[in-house]
N, C-alpha and C positions, 0 to 999 in steps of 0.2 A: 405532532400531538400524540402522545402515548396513548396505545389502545384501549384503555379501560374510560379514560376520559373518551375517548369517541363513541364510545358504552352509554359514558352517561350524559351525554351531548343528545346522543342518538334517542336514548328514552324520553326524553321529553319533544324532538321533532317527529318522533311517532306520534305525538298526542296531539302536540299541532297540525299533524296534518288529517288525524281526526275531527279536530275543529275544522278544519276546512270543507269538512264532508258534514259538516253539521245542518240538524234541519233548523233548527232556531237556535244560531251561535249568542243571542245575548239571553238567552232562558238555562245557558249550563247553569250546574249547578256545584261551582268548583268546589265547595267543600266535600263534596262528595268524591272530585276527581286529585283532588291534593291527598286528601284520607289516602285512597285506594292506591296513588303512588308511595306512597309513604312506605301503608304496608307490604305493598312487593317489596319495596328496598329492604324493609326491618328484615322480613321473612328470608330474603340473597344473604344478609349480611350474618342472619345468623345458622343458615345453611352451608355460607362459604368460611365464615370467620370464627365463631363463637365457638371457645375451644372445647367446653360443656356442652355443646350440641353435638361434637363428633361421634362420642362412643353409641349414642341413640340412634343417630344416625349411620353408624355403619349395621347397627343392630339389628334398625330396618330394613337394612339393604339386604343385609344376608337371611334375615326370613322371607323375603323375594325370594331368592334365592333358591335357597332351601323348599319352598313349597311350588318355584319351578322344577327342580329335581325330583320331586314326589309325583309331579304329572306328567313325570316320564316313565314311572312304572306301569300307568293304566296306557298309556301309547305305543310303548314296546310288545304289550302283551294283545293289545287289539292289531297291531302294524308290521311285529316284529323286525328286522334288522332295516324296513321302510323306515323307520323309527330315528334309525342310529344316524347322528350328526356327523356332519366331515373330522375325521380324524377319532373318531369312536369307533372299539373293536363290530367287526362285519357292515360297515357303513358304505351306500352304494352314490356317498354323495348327496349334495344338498338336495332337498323337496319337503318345498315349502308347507304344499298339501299335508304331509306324512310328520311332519319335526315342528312345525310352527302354526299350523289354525287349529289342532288339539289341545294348545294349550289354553284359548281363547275358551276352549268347553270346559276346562277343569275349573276355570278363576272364577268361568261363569257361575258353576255352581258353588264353588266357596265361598264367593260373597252372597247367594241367595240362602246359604245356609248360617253365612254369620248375622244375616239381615234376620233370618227366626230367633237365633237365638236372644237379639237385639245387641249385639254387640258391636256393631258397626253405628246404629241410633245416636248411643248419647257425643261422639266421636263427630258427626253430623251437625246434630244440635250447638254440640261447642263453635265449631265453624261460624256455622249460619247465625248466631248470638255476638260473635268479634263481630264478621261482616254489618249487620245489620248496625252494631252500633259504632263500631268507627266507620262506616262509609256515610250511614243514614238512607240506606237503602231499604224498599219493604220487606216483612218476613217471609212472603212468599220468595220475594226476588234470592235472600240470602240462603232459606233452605236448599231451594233447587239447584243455587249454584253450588253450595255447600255438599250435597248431593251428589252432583259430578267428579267430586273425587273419587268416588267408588264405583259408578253407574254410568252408562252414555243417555241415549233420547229415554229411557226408561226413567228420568230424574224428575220429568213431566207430570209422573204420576203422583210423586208427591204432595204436590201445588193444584192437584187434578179440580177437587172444588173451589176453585177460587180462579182459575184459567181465563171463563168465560168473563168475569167484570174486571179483569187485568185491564190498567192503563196499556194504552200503545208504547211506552218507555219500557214497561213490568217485560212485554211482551217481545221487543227490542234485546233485552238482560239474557231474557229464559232461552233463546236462541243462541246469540252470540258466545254464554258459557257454556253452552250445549261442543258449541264447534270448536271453541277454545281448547277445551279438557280434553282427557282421554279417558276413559272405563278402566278400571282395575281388570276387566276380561280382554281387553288388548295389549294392555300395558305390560304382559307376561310375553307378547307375542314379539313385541320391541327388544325387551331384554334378550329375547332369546340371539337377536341378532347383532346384537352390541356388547355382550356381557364380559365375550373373551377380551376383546379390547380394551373395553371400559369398567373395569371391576367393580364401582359404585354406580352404574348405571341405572340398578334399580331403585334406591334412594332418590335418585336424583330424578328421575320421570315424577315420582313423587313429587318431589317437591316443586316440579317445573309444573305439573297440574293444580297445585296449590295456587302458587303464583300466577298464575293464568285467572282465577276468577277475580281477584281484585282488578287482571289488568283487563279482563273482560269486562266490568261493570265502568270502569274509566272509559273505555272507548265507547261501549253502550250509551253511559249515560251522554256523553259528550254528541255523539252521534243523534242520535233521537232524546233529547233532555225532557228528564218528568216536568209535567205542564198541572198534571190533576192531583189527588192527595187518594195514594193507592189506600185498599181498603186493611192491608194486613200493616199499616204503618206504624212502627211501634212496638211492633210483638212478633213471633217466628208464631207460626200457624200450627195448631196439633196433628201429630201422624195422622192419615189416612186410614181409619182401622180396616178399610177392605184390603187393602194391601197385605195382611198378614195371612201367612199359612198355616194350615191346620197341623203339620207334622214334619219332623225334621227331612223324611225322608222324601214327604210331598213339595219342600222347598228344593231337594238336591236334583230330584227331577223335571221340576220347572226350571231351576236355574241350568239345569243343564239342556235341555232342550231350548230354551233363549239361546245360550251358547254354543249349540249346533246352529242356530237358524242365523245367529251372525256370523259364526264362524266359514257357513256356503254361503251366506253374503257378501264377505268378504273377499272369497275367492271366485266367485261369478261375476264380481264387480270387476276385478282385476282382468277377469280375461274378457269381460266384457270391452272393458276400457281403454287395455292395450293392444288390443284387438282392430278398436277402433281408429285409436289413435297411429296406430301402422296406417292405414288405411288414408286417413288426414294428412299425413307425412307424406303421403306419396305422391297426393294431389296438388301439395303445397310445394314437393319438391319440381314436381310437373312445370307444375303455372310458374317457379321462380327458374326453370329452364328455359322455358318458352318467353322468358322477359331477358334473356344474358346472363342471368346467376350461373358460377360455378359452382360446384360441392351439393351436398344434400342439406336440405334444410327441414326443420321440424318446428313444431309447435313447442316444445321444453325448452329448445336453443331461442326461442321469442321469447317466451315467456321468464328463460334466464336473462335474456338483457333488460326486460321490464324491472325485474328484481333486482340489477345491479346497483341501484343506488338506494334500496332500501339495504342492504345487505349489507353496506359502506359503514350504515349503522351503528350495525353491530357492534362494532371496532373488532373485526374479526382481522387475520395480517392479512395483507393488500396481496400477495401471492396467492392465498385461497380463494380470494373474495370470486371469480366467477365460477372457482368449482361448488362453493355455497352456495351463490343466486342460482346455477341450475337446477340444484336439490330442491330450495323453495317454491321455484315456479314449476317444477314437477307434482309436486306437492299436492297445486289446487287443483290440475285434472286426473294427476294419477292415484290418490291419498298418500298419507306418510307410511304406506307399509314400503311402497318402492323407495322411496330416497334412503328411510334408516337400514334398509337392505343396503344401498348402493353405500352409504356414509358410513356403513360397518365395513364394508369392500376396500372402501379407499384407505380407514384408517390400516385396515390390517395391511397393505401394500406402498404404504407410503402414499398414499395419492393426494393426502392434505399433508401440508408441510409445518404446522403449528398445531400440538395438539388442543391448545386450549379451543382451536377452530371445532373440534369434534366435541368439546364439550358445550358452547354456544348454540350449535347446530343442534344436537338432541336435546335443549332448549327450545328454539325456534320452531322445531319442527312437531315436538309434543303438542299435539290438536287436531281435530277433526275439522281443520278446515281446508276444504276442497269442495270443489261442485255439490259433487253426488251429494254431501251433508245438508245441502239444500233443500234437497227433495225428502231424504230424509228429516231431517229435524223439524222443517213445514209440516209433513206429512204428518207424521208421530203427533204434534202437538197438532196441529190442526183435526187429528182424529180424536184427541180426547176434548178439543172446543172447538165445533163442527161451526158455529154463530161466529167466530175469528178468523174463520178458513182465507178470507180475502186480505184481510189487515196482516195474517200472518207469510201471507206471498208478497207481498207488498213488500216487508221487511226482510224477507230471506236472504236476498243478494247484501244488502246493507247490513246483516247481522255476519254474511261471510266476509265483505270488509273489517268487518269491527274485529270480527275472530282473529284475523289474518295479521291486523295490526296487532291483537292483544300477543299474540304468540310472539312472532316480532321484539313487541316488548319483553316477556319474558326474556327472549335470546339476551336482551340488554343487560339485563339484571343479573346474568350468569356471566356478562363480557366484563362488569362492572367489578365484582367479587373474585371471579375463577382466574387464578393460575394456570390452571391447566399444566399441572406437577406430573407429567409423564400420564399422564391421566388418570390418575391414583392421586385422588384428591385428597386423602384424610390419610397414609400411610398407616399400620399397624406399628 
């Protein structure tokens, strides 16, 4: 069967096997989940095909780009030659610390500064106005997801008065496209590590985090199906006016203090985690010694053979297919900062043998779904609807399914369209 058809074979056994995971499989509500497939495929088809969407889209990419290079001059000068990347004059070698969670504080602040000036708003609004009315989703639910294209668990704030009388479905949504997406303040942090390989890589995080909220509200809705008649049904809900700042520069310093405190988030988690997980690795390599096992055994190499047959999916080529599922199942205890580290490693070395396998993957792997986003994104929203605090733990682990599957599907939607043309998808 040719890979693209195993693409799109595979996008729809994603969604069934969210039905399977469903709490009330005859209360879906398939217009909703037909809608929401639909528009991922329109949104693939005219991200990978439409010959009018190229020059826009490479346009995008290189003002990524281009405004990743600009937040390399405040890094150099606070870091100096800490700064400089492999193979840049006076560079002492990769570090992450010093070349890549910097940039996570400059996005941060340039979205809190396009957010004053409202120029990210009506960009928002358009969003959450499709979703709402081709899914039939409520206008809370589409805001917030609509929202996550630019924002992570801060997308909560939006929807902040309307939290507490969310339906358990609304609540289901608000989660799931939380851990689906990724933040425009990490999304700089990805490209840094993909970029030389993949020269439209920042477009395409883009539009894989687009992607991602319809296929987040298919698995959502299919998963927990609305039962009640949410109260924003109908309409996208008005901005939050406390959310606005008083002055552009009061926005650049919030936004950039957010972007410090995720950014040593980030990195405390990391070494919290893999810290940990050495630690697990050692006990599991023990216990499978003291049973006859030979070789070391880890919790990523389990968790890659749990992934192998969702991976199959993809239709990514059957040579790569385990060095993918161990990325993925990396994925949910390490987050996607280690695998698109390791998935930039292999490409640039040969270690995937089809490139279109690397463009699938930085599909799949665009989202915040992993453990830690559990306690996170509970947390977050559970702190601003303290009366949800239970219903929202309740949901947590079944909104990192959903996530897990929606990303998954994305992967499909890139396997379905992409060539994977030397990895220079739109040539000059």
């Amino acid at each position: 069967m040719p890979l693209p058809l195993v693409s799109f074979v595979g996008f729809f056994i994603l969604a069934g096997i969210a039905w399977l995971c469903s709490e009330q499989r005859k209360k879906v509500n398939w217009k909703t989940v037909l809608w929401g497939c639909g528009l991922q495929l329109a949104i693939g088809a005219l991200v990978f095909r439409a010959p009018g969407a190229r020059k826009a889209f490479l346009l995008l990419n290189d003002a990524v780009m281009a405004l990743l290079h600009a937040s390399a001059h405040g890094t150099s000068f606070v870091f100096g030659p800490l700064a400089a990347g492999p193979g840049e004059s006076g560079s002492v070698g990769f570090i992450l610390a010093f070349q890549v969670l910097p940039v996570v504080v400059f996005f941060s602040a340039l979205t809190a500064l396009l957010y004053h000036f409202r120029i990210l708003q009506p960009v928002v609004r358009l969003f959450a106005r499709v979703f709402r009315r081709l899914m039939g989703i409520s206008g809370a639910e589409a805001l917030c997801g609509a929202t996550n294209i630019f924002v992570g668990i801060e997308s909560a704030l939006v929807v902040r008065p309307y939290l507490a009388g969310m339906t358990r479905s609304e609540l289901m949504m608000i989660l799931s496209a939380g851990m689906a997406t990724v933040a425009s303040s990490t999304l700089g942090m990805y490209v840094s590590f993909l970029g030389r390989i993949f020269p439209q890589i920042a477009g395409h995080l883009i539009s894989a985090s687009v992607i991602s909220i319809p296929a987040a509200a298919v698995m959502a809705k299919i998963m927990v199906p609305e039962t009640d008649l949410p109260a924003t049904m109908g309409t996208v809900p008005p901005e939050d006016a406390s959310l606005k700042r008083h002055s552009a520069m009061s926005a650049v310093i919030e936004g950039a203090g957010d972007g410090v405190r995720l950014a040593v988030g980030i990195g405390a988690l990391l070494i919290a985690l893999l810290g940990l997980l050495a630690v697990a690795d050692g006990l599991l390599s023990w216990v499978a010694g003291k049973l006859g096992a030979e070789g070391r055994l880890s919790f990523v190499t389990v968790l890659g053979w749990i992934f192998v047959p969702l991976t199959a999916l993809l239709g990514i080529a059957p040579a790569d297919v385990l060095t993918a599922s161990r990325l993925l199942g990396e994925r949910v205890i390490l987050t996607e900062v280690v695998p698109y580290q390791e998935l930039a490693d292999l490409a640039a070395t040969g270690g995937v043998c089809d490139p279109r396998t690397v463009v699938i993957l930085s599909y799949a792997l665009c989202g915040f779904a992993h453990v830690a986003s559990v306690a996170i994104f509970v947390g977050g929203t559970a702190a601003l609807a303290p009366s949800r605090r239970n219903e929202l733990a309740l949901l947590g682990c079944r909104a990192l399914v959903a996530a897990t599957l929606a990303t998954l599907m994305t992967g499909c939607v890139a396997g379905i369209f992409s060539r994977g043309e030397a990895m220079l998808l739109f040539p000059r």
